[in-house]
BAFI-3210 file (N, C-alpha, C; in Angstrom, 3 decimals, decimal comma, padded with zeros to 6 digits):
// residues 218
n [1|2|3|4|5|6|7|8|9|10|11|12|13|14|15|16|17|18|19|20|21|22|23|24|25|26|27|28|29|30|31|32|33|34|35|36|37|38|39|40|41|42|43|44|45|46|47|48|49|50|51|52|53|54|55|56|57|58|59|60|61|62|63|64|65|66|67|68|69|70|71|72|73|74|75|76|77|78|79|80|81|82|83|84|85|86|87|88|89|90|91|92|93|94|95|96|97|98|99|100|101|102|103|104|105|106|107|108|109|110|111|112|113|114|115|116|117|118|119|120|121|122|123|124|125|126|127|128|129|130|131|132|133|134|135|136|137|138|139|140|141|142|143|144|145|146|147|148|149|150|151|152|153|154|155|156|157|158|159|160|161|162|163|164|165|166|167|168|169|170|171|172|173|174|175|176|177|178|179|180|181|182|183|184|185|186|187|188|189|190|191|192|193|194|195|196|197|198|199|200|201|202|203|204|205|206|207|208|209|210|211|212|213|214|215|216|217|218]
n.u [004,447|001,928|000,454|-000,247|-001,488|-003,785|-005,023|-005,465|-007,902|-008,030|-005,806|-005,670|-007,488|-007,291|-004,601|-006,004|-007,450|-005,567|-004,303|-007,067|-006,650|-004,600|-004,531|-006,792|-006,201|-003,498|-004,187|-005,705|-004,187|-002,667|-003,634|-004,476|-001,962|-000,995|-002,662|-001,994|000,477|000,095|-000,540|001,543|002,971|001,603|001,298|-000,860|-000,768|-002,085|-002,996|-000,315|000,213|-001,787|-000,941|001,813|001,425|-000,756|001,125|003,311|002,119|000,830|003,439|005,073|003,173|002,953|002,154|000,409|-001,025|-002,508|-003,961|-005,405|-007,040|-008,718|-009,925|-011,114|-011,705|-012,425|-015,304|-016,495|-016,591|-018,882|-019,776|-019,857|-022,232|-021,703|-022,157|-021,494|-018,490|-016,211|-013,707|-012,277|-013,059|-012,211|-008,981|-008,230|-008,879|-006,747|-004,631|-004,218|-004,843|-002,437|000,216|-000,005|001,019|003,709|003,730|003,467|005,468|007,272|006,485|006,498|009,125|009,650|008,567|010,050|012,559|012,049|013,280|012,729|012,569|010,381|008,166|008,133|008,006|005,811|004,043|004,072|002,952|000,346|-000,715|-002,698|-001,948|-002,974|-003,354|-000,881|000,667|-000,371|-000,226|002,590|004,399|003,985|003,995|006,959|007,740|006,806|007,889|010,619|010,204|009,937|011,009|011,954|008,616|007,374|008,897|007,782|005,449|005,545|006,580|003,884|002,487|003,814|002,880|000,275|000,170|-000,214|-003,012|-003,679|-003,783|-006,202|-007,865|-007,952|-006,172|-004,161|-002,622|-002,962|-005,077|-004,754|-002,951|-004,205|-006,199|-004,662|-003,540|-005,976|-006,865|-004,714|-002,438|001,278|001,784|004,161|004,909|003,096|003,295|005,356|004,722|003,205|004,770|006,528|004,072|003,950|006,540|006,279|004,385|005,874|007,774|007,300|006,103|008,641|010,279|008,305|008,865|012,022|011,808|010,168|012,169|013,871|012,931|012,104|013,902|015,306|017,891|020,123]
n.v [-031,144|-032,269|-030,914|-028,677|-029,763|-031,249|-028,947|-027,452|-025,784|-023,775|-022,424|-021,685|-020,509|-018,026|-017,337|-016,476|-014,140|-012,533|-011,840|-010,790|-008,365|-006,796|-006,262|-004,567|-002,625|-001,770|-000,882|001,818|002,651|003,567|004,894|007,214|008,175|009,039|011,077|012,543|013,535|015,165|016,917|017,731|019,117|021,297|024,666|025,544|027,142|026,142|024,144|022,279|022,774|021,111|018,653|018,304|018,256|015,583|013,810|013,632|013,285|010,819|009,475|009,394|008,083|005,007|001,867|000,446|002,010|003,414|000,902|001,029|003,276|003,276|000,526|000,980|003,585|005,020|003,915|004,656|007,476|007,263|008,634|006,575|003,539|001,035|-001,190|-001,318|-000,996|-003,276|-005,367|-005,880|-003,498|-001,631|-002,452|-002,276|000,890|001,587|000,691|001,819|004,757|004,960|003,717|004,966|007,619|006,959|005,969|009,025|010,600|008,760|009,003|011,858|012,442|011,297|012,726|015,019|014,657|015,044|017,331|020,560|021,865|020,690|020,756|023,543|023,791|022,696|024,416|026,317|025,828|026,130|024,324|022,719|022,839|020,701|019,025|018,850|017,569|015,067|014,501|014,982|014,823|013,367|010,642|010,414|010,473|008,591|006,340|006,178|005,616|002,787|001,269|001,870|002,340|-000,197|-001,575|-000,510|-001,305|-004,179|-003,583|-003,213|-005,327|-007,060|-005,867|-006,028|-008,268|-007,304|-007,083|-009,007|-009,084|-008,541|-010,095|-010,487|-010,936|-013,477|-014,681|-014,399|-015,336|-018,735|-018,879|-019,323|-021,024|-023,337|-023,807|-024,223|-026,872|-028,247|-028,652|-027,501|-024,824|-023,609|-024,534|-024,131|-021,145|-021,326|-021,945|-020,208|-017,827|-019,248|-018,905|-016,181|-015,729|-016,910|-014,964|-012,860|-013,104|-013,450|-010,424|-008,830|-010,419|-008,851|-006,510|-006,353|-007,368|-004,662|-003,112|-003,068|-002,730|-000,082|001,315|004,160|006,544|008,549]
n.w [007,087|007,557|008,969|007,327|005,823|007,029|007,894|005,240|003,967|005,773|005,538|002,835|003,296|004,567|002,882|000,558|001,704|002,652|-000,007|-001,252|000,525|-000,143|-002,743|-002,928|-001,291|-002,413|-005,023|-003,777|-003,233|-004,437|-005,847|-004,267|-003,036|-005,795|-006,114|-003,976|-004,476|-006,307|-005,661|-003,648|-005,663|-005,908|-007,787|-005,560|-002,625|-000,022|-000,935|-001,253|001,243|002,964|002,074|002,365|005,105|005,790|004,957|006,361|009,053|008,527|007,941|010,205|012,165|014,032|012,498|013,362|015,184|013,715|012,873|015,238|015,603|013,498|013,684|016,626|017,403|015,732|014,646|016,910|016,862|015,342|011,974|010,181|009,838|011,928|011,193|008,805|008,696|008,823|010,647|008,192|006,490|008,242|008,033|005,746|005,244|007,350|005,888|003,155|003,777|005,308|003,779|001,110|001,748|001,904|-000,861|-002,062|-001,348|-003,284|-005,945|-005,992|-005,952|-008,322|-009,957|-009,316|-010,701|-013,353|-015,639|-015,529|-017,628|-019,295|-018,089|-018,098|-020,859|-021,496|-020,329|-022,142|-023,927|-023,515|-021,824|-018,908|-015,287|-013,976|-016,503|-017,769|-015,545|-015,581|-018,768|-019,672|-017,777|-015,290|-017,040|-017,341|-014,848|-013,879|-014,286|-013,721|-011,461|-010,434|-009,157|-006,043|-005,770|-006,611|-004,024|-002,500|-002,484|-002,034|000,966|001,432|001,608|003,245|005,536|005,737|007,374|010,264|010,293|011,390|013,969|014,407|013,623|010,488|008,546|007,770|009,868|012,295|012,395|011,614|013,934|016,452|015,503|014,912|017,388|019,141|017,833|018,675|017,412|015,988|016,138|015,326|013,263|011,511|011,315|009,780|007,487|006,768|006,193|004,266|002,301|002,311|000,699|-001,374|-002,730|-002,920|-004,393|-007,109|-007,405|-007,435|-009,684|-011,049|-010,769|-011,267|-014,456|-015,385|-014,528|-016,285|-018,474|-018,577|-018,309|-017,366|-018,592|-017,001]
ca.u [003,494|000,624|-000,049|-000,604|-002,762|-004,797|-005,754|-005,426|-009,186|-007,800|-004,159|-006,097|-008,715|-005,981|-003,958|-007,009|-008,193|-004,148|-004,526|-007,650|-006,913|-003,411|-005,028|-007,394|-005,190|-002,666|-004,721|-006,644|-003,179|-001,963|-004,491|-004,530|-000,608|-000,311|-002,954|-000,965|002,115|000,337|-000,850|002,665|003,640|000,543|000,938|-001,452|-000,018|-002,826|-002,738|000,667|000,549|-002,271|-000,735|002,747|000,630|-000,955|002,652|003,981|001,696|000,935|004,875|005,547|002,540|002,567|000,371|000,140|-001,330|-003,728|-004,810|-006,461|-007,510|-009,879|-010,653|-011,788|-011,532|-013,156|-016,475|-016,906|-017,453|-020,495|-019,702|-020,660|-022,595|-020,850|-022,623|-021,085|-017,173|-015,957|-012,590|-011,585|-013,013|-010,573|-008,067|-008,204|-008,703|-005,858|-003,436|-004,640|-004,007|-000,553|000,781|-000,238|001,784|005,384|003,573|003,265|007,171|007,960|005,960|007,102|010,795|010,241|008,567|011,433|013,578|011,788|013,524|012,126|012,086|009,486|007,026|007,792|007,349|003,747|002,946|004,632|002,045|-001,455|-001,706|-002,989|-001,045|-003,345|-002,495|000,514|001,357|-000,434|-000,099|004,088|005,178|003,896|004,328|008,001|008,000|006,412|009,230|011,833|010,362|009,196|011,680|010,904|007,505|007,415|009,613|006,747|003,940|005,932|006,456|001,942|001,516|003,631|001,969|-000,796|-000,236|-000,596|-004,343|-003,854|-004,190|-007,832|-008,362|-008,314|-005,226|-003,871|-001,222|-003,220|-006,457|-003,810|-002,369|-005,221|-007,124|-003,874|-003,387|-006,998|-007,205|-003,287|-001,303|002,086|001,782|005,206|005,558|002,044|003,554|006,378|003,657|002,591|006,158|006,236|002,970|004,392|007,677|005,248|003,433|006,899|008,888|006,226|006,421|010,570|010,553|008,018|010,271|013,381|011,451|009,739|013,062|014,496|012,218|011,285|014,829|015,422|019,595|020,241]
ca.v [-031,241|-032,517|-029,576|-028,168|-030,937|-031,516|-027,861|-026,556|-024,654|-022,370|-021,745|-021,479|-019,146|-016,955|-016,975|-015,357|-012,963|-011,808|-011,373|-009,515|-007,425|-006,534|-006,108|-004,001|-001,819|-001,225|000,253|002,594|003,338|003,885|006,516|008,093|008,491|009,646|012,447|013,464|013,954|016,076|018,463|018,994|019,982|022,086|025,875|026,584|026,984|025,768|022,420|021,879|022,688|019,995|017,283|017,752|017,862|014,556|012,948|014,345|012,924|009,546|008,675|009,114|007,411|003,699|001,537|-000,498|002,543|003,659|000,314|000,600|004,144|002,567|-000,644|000,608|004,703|005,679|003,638|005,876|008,591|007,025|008,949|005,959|002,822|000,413|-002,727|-001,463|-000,521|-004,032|-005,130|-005,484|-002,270|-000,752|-002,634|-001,641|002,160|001,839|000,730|002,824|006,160|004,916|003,446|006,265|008,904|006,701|006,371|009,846|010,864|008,032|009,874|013,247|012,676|011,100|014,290|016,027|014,386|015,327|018,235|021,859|022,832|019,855|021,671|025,267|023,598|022,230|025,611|027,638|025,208|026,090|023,483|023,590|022,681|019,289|018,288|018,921|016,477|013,687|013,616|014,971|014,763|011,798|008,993|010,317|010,102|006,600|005,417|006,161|005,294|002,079|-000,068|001,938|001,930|-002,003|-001,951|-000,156|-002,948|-005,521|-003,533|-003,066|-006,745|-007,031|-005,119|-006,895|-009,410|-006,341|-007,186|-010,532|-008,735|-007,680|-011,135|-010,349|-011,158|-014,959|-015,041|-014,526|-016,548|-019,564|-019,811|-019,565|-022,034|-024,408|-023,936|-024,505|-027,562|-028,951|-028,825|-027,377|-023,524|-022,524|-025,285|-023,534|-019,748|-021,444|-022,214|-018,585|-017,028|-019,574|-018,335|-014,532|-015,940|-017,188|-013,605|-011,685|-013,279|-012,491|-009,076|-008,981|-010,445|-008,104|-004,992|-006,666|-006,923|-003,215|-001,983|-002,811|-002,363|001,401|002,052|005,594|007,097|010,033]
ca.w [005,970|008,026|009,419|006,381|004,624|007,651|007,701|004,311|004,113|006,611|005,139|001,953|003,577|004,938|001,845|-000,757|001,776|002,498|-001,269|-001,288|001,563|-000,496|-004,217|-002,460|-000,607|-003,182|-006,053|-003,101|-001,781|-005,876|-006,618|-003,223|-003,335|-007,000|-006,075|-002,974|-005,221|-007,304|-004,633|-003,318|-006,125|-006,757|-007,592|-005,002|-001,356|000,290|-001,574|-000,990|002,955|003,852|001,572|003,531|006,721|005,631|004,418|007,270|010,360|008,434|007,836|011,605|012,733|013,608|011,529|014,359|015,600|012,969|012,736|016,477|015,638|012,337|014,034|017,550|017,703|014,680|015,106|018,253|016,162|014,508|010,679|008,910|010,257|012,625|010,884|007,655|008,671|009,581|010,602|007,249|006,045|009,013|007,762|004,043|005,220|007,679|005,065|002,518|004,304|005,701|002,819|000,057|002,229|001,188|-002,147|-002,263|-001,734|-004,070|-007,141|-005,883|-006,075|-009,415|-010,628|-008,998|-011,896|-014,739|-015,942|-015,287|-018,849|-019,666|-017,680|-019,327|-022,403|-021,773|-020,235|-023,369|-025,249|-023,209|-021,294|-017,716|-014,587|-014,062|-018,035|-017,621|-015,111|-016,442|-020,276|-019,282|-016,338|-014,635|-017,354|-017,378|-013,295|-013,058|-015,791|-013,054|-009,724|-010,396|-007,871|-005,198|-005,841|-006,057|-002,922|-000,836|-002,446|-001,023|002,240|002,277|001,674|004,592|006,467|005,862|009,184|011,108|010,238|012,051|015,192|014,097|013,191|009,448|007,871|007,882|010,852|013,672|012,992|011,955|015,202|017,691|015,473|015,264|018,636|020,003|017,442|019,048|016,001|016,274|015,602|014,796|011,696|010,584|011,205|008,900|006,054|006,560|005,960|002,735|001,356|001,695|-000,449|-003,296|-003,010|-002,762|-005,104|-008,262|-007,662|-007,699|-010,801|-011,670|-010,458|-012,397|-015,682|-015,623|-014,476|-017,692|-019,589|-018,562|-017,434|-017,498|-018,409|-015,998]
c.u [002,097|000,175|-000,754|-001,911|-003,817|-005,293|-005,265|-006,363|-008,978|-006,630|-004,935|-007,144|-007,862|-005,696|-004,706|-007,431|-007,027|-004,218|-005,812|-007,503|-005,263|-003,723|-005,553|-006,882|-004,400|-002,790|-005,501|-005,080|-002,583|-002,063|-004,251|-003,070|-000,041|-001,201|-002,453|-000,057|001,664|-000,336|000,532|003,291|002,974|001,375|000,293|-001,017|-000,864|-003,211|-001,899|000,780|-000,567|-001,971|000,420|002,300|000,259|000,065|003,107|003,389|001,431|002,507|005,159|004,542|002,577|002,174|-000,332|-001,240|-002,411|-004,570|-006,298|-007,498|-008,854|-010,675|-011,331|-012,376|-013,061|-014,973|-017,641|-018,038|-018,839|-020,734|-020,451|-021,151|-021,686|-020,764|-021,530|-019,443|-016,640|-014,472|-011,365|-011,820|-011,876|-009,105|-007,140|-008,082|-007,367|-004,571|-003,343|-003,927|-002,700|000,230|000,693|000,334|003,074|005,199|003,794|005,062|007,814|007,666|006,622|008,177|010,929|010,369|009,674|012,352|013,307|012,456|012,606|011,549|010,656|008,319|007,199|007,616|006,025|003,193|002,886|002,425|000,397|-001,725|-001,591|-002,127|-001,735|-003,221|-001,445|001,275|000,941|-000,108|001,650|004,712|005,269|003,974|005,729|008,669|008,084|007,452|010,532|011,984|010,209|009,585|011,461|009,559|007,046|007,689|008,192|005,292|004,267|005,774|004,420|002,193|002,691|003,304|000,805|-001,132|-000,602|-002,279|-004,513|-004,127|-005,869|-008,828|-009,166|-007,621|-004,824|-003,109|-002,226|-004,531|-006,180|-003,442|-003,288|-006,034|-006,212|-003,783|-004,658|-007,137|-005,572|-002,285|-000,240|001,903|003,345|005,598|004,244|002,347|004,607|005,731|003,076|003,478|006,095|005,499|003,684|005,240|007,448|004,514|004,952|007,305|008,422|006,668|007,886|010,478|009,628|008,852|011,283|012,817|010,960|011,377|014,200|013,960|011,638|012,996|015,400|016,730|019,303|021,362]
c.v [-031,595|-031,354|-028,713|-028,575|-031,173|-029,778|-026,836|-025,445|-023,771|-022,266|-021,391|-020,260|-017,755|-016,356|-015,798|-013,794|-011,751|-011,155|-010,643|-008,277|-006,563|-005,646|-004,314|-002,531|-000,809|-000,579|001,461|003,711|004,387|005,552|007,403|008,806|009,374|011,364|012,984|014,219|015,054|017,628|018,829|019,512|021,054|023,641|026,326|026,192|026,081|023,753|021,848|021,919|021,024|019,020|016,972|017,787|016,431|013,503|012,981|013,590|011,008|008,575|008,470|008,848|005,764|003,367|000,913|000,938|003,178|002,426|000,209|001,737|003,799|001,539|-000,084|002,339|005,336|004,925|004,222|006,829|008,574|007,920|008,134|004,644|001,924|-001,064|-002,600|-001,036|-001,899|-003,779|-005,197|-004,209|-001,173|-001,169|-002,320|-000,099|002,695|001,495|000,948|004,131|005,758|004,661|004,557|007,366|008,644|006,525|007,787|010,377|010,257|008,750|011,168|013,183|011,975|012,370|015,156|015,751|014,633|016,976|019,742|022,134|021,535|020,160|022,853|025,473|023,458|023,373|026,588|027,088|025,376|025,614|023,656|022,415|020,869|018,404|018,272|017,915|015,405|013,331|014,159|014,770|013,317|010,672|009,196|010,017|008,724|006,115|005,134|005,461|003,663|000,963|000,611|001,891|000,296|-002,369|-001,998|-000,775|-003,967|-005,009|-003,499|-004,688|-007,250|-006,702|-005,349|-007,676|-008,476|-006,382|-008,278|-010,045|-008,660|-008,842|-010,930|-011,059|-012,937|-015,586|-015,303|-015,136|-018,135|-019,577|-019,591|-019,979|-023,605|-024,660|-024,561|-026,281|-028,514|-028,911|-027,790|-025,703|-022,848|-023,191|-024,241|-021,970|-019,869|-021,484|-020,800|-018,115|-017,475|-019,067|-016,813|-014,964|-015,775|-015,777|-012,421|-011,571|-012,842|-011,239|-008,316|-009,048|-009,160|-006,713|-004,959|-006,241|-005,257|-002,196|-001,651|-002,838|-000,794|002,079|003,647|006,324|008,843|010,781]
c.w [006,477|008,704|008,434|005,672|005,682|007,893|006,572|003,913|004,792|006,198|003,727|002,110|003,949|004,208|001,007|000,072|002,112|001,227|-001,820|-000,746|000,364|-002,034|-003,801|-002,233|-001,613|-004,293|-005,019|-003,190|-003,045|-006,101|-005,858|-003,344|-004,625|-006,718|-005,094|-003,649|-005,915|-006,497|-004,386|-003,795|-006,862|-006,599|-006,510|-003,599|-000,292|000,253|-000,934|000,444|003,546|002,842|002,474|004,639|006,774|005,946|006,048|009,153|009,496|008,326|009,346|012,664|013,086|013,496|012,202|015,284|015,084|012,800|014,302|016,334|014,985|013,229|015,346|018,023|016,795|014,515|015,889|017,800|015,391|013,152|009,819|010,082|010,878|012,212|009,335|007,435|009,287|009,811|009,167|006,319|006,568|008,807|006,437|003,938|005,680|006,492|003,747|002,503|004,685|004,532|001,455|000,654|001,845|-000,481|-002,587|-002,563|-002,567|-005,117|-006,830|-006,557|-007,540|-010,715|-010,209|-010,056|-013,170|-015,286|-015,889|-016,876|-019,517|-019,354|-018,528|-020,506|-022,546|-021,182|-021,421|-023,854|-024,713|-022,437|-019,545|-016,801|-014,841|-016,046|-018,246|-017,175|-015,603|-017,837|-019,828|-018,204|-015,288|-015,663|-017,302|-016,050|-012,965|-013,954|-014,541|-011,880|-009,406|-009,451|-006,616|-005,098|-005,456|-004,611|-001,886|-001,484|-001,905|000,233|002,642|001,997|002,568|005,883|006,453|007,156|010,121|011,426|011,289|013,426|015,407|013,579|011,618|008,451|008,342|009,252|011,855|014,007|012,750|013,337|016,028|016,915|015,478|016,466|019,295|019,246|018,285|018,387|016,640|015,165|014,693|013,475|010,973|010,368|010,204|007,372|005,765|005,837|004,830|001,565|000,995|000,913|-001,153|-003,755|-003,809|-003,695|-006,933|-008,676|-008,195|-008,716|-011,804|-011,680|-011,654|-013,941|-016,228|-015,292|-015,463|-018,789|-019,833|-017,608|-018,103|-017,334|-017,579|-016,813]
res [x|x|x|x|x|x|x|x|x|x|x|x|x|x|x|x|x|x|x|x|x|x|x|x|x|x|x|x|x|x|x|x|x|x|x|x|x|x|x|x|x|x|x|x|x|x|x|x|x|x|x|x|x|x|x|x|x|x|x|x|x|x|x|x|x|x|x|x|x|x|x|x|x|x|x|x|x|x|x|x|x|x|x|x|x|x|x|x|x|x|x|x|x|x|x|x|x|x|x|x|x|x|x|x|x|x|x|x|x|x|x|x|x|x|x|x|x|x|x|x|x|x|x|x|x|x|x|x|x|x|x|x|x|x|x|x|x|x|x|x|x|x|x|x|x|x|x|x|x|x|x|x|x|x|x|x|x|x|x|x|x|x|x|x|x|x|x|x|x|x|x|x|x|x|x|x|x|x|x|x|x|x|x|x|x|x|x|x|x|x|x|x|x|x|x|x|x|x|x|x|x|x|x|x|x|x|x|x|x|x|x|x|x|x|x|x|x|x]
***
């Protein structure tokens, strides 16, 4: 407990920006992911080839590996200013693009369950491929997917420490400031693990409640 109480401003500084870097992330990753889904299942071939190209090189990338690409690669290139891409901008982009590619298959495969004729109804009726999926197709998708979905927000806001390398995320500027100050790092990497519980366990219940409340008979 002293570990804790004698440096709470930094388990506390950790904690909010874990939780910005996560907030952040997970509506980028939302949007990005739901419009993937709706390319691969676009009509037009073109669409559909560079979204599974996308899906396809970000799932079997490691993030560990995009994160060095953002944080130390992509700077290189000089695209956008170097003063204005920090390490948490590379950290928010990297788990952004990685994470919105398992978003993406999660929405897909829910649209995969919506019945065929639900579409040939909203085309009988006029409407165009992009109205289609949103006012039918996708609120009946997101109704189904919604525990995987949840699953892979818990897996980004663990994937969050991955930032700690980049000295962004909470883990890894905790123990090389416990450490340089003497304190006993592995009770403070234990106060870390805690904090994710209190983050995790939220969401769960949120899963449980939406999953009976939007549960969907096959």
């Amino acid at each position: 407990m002293d570990v804790l109480v004698n440096n709470l401003p930094l388990f506390l500084s950790g904690f909010f920006t874990t939780i910005k870097l996560f907030l952040i992330s997970a509506v980028g990753s939302l949007v990005l992911g739901t419009i993937l889904a709706m390319l691969r299942v676009s009509p037009v071939p073109v669409f559909r080839a560079a979204a599974t190209v996308y899906v396809t090189l970000l799932r079997n990338t490691p993030l560990t590996l995009v994160f060095f690409f953002f944080a130390f690669a992509f700077p290189l290139l000089k695209i956008v200013s170097p003063d204005s891409f920090s390490y948490f901008v590379a950290a928010i982009t990297a788990l952004i693009l990685y994470t919105s590619a398992f978003i993406c298959e999660v929405v897909r495969s829910g649209i995969n369950t919506v019945p065929v004729g639900q579409a040939e109804a909203s085309r009988a009726l006029g409407l165009s491929f992009g109205q289609m999926l949103s006012n039918v197709v996708l609120p009946q998708a997101l109704r189904s997917v919604v525990p995987p979905l949840v699953s892979t927000l818990i897996a980004l806001l663990k994937n969050t420490t991955i930032a700690a390398g980049f000295s962004v995320a909470e883990a890894g500027a905790i123990r090389s400031t416990l450490s340089e100050r003497g304190a006993d790092t592995m009770v403070g990497l234990l106060w870390v693990a805690l904090f994710f519980v209190v983050l995790v366990i939220p969401m769960t219940l949120l899963q449980r409640s939406l999953e009976k409340r939007w549960s969907v008979a096959r």
